[in-house]
N, C-alpha and C positions, 0 to 999 in steps of 0.2 A: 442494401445496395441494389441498385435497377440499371440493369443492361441497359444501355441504347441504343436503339436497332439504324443502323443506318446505310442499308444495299443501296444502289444507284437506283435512279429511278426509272431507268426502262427493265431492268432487273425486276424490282417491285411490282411495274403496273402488270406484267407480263405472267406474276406470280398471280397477280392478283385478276387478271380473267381467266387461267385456266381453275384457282381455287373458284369461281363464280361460277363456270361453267358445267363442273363436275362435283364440288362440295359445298353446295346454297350455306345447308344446315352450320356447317362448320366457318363458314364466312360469315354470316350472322352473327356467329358471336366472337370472332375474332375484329371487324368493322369497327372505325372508331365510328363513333354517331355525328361526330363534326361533318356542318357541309364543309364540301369542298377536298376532303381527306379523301386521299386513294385508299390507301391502308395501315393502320396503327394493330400490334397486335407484339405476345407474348413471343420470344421468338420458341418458347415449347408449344407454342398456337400453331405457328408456321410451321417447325421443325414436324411438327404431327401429322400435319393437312400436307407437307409437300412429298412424306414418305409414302402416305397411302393412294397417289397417285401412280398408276402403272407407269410404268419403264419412264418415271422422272430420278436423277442421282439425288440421292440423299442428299441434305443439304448438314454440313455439321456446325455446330455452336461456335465455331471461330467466325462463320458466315457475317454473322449480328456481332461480333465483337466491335469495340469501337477504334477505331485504325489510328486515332488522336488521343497522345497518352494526359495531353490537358483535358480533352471532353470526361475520359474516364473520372480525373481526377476532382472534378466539377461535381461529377454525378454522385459524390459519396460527400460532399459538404455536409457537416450535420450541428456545427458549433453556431450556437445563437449569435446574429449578428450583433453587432454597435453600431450608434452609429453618433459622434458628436465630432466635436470641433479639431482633435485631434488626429480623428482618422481621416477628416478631409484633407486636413494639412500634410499629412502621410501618402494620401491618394496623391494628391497633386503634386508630390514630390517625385514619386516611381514615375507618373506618368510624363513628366519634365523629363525624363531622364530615361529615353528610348533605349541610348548606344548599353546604357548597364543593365538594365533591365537582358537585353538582347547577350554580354557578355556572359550574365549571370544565369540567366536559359540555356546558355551552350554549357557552361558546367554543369549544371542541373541537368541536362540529358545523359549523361554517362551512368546518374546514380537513382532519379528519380523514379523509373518504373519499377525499381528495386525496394524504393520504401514504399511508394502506391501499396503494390504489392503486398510485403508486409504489414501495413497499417489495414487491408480489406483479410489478411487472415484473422486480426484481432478483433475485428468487426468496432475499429477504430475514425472516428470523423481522419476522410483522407486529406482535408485539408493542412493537416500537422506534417504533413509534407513537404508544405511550404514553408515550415519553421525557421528551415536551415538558410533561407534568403535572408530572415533577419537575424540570424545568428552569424553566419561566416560568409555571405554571400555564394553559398555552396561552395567554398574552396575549402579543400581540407586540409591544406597549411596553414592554414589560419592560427593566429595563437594571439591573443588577449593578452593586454599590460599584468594581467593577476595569475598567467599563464595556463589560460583556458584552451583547449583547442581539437580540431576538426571542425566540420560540419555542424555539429554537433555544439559545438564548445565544454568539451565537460573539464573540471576542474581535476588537476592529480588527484584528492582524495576521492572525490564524488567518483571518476573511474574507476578507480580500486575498491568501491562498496560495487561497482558491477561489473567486478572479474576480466576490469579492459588491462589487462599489462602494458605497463613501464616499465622499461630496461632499456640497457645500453643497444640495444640492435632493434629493438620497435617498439612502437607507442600507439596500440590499437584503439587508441582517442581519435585516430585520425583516419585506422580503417574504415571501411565503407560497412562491411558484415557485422563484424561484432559492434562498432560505435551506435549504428541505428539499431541492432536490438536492444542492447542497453536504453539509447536514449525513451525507444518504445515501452519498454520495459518500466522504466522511470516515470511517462508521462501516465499509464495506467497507474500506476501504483498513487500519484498524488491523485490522481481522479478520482479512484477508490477513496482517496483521504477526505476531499475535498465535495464530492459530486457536483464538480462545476467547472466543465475545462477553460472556462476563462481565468477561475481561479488555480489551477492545476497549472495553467501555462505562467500565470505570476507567481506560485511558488516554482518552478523551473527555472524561474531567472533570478528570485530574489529569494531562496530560500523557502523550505514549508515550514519552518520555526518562523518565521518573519510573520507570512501570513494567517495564521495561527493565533500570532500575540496581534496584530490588527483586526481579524475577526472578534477575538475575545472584546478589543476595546469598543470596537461598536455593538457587540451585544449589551455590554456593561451600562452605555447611554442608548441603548432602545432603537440604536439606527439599523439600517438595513447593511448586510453582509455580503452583497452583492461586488464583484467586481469592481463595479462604476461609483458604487457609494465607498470603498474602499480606497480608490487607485488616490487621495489626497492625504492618505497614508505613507503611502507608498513612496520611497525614490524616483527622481524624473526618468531614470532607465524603465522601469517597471510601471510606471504609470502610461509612457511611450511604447512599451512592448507590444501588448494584444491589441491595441489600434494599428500597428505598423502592421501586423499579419494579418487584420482586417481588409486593409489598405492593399496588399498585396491579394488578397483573396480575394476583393474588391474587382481588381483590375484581370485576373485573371476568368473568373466568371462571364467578363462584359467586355471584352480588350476592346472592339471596337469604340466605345462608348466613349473609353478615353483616349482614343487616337491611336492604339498601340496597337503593333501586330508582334504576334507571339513566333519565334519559328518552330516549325512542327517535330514534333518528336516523337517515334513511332511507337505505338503501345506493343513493343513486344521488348524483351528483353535484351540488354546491350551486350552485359556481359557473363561469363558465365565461369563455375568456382574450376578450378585443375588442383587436384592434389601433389604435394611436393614429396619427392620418399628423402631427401638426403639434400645438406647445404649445397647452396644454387649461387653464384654469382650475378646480383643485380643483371650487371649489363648480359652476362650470358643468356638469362632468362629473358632479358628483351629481345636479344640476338635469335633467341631459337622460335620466339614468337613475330618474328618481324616486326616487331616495333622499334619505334626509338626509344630509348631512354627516357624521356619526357613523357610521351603516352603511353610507358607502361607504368611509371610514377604515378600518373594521375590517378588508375585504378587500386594502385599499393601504395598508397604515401606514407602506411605505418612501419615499414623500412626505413631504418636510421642509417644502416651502413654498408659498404659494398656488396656484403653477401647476407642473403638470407637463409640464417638459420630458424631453428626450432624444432618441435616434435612434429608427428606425421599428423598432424592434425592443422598445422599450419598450411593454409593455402594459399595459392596466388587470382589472381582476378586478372581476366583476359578476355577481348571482345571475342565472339562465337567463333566466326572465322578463323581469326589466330588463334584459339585455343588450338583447331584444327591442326596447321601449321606447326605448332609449340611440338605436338606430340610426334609427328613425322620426321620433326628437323631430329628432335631429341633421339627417336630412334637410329639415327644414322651420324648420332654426334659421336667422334671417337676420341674427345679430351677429358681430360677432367673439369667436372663441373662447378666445383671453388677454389679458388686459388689463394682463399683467408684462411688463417687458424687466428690464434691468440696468444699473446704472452703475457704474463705479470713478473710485473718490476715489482726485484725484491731485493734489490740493493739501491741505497744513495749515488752510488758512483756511475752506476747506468742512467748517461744518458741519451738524447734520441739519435745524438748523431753515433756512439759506437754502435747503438744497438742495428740502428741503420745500415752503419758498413760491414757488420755481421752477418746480418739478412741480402746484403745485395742489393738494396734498394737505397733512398734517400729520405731525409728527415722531411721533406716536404711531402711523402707521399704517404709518411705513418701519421704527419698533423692531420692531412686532407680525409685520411678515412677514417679517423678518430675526436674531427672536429679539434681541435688543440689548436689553441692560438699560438701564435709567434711571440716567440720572444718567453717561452715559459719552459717549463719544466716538469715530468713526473714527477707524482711523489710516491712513495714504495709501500706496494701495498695496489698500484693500479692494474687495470687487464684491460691490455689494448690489442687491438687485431694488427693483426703484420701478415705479408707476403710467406706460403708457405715454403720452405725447402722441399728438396725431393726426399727427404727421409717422411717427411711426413703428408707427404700426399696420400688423400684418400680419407685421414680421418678428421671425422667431421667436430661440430665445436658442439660441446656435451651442453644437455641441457641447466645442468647445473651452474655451469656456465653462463649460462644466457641467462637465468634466473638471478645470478647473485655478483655478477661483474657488477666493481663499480669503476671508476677513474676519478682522478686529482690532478690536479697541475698547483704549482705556484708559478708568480715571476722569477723567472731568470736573473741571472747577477751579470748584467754586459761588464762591468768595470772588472769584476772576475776575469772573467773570460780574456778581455783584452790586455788583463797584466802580464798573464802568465801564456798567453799565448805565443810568444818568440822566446821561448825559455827552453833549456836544454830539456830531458824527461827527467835527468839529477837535481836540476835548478825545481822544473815543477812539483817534484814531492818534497824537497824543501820548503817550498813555498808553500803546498796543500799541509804541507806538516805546520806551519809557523800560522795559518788562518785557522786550523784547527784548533791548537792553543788560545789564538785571540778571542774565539769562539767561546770556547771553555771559562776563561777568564772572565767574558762578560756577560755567561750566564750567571758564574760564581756572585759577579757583581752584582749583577740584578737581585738574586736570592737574597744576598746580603740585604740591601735596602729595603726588601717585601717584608727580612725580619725586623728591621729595625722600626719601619712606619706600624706593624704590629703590634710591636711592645707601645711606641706611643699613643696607638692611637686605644691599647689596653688600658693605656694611665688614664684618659682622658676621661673613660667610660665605668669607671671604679665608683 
């Protein structure tokens, strides 16, 4: 990775006659040899030559940082290019399409200096940064018809080989932290398999069993194993994949070139982690960070349900500033901080609207924070969160809890509901008693016929 130095330049020339005038030796070899160059040089060249000048301030390393988190991201390209008929067709497509391009840079600025970041610890091409443009267009709601999702896209099982949880209350597919170490995680690992990140990044989309058994077949006929001699193996998603990232890497290298202005995104970092000691209420957590709802979702989209639980290990993501804010309001909040626990339905006869007027609350607000469609029903055996009472404020939802809650619904019976609905309570347990029976009966019945198409179809088979 190589710093790009880039002070203003009467900063520079300014640096660069008093190094002239009192350090020859040291400017000689710091001097690019280009005519016409003021000065090119290491910034531990500069850094060196401007401290041992008397009563000048030390200059420190953030100086020469690069203040553009795309110049950084440029500067660490290290994946061999492509270049054919596809990745043109892909260039020309991003660059047709300013306003999305433009949409999909302002999400990518909440998250991006975070995987930069990450990818220059692993001494990783920073280009796989841009992955997430052709994966979700950096939204982390995102979710694929095969039910892939974040950023990232990763599939239920492929997350749970990298420790991302799914459960009823988050789906760290979609966090920002744990999704991209995983996803990092994953692409080193097929690199290792593979040593070829163009083929690393086509097993990422199409499986490494996939490309594996296409490698073998062109070894098998003597051909070349190469990505490109590959990709007419391959599915058109996965033959389209590492050209569109080209495509995209393409334009961010040279925006000019195709008409495109990037907007700037400042290399330093957006947002930054707050540990949680105890369940937090979505909205109160936004409340106490001054955010809206919406932009404190954006940084947490792996919350599923009003309040976020989990162990102390779970944290929240919040711009620097409101982190700030988050801790001061917190200090002087005098409520309690969730207003959810849980219940599991453990009788047939519960349902949402008693459990509803139990709680004080209404069936429309145990679907809404349970997700539950209308027109259904638990079935027993479910853990859904409800409104706490005052007996139990204070304690929080066990992690065992959070680990192993599931829910069910079926459809509702309207024709139920509406027969027996202007019925005395004597007429309706008559009536729950007489559907019960009918119930019974045409299980009986059913049985009956399962044995009888048994025995025949025993005879059949003799």
């Amino acid at each position: 990775m190589h710093a790009t130095i880039r002070p203003t330049l009467s900063r520079l020339a300014g640096a660069a006659a008093l190094l002239a005038a009192t350090t020859a030796p040291m400017l000689a070899q710091a001097a690019d040899p280009a005519p016409g160059s003021v000065m090119q040089a290491s910034s531990s060249t500069i850094l060196a030559a401007r401290t041992a000048l008397p009563g000048t301030p030390a200059l420190k390393a953030d100086d020469f940082k690069e203040t553009d988190l795309w110049g950084r991201l440029r500067s660490g390209y290290a994946i061999p290019d492509i270049n054919n008929d596809l990745v043109t067709k892909h260039t020309q497509y991003y660059a047709k399409s300013p306003d999305n391009l433009a949409r999909i840079s302002g999400r990518a600025s909440l998250y991006l200096y975070h995987v930069v970041q990450e990818l220059e610890k692993r001494n990783m091409p920073t280009e796989l940064a841009l992955l997430p443009v052709i994966e979700s267009a950096f939204n982390p709601q995102a979710s694929s018809p095969v039910n892939a999702a974040g950023i990232w896209q990763f599939m239920p099982a492929t997350g749970r080989d990298f420790s991302l949880k799914q459960n009823l209350f988050k789906d760290d597919r979609r966090g920002v932290l744990a999704s991209t170490d995983a996803a990092l995680t994953y692409l080193q690992r097929l690199y290792t398999m593979f040593g070829d990140w163009q083929l690393a990044l086509a097993a990422y989309n199409w499986g490494e069993g996939n490309v594996q058994k296409a490698i073998k077949r062109n070894q098998s006929l003597g051909k070349s194993t190469d990505f490109e001699s590959l990709a007419e193996l391959m599915p058109a998603e996965t033959r389209n994949y590492v050209p569109k990232l080209q495509a995209v890497k393409n334009i961010i290298a040279n925006p000019s070139q195709y008409g495109v202005t990037l907007p700037a995104i400042d290399n330093t970092p957006y947002f930054t982690a707050v540990d949680k000691t105890s369940d937090i209420d979505l909205t109160v957590a936004a409340q106490l960070a001054e955010l809206s709802v919406d932009e404190f979702k954006a940084l947490n989209p792996q919350f599923k349900r009003p309040v976020i639980t989990g162990d102390e290990q779970t944290k929240i993501l919040l711009p620097k500033e409101n982190a700030e804010k988050f801790h001061l309001n917190l200090a002087q909040w005098g409520h309690a901080l969730s207003s959810w626990t849980t219940h599991k339905i453990v009788g047939a006869r519960e349902s949402m609207s008693s459990l509803a007027q139990r709680l004080g609350t209404t069936p429309e607000v145990l679907r809404q924070a349970n997700n539950i469609p209308a027109q259904s029903r638990l079935k027993v055996g479910s853990t859904i969160l409800v409104p706490k009472v005052s007996a139990s404020v204070g304690n929080d939802i066990t992690d065992t809890i959070t680990d192993n809650a599931t829910v069910a619904f079926e459809a509702d019976r309207p024709e139920r509901r509406s027969r027996n609905a202007n019925l005395t309570r004597a007429q309706r347990i008559k009536a729950n008693a007489a559907d019960a029976v009918d119930e019974i009966r045409s299980r009986v019945s059913r049985i009956g016929k399962k044995k009888e198409a048994a025995r025949v179809n025993g005879r059949k088979h003799r």
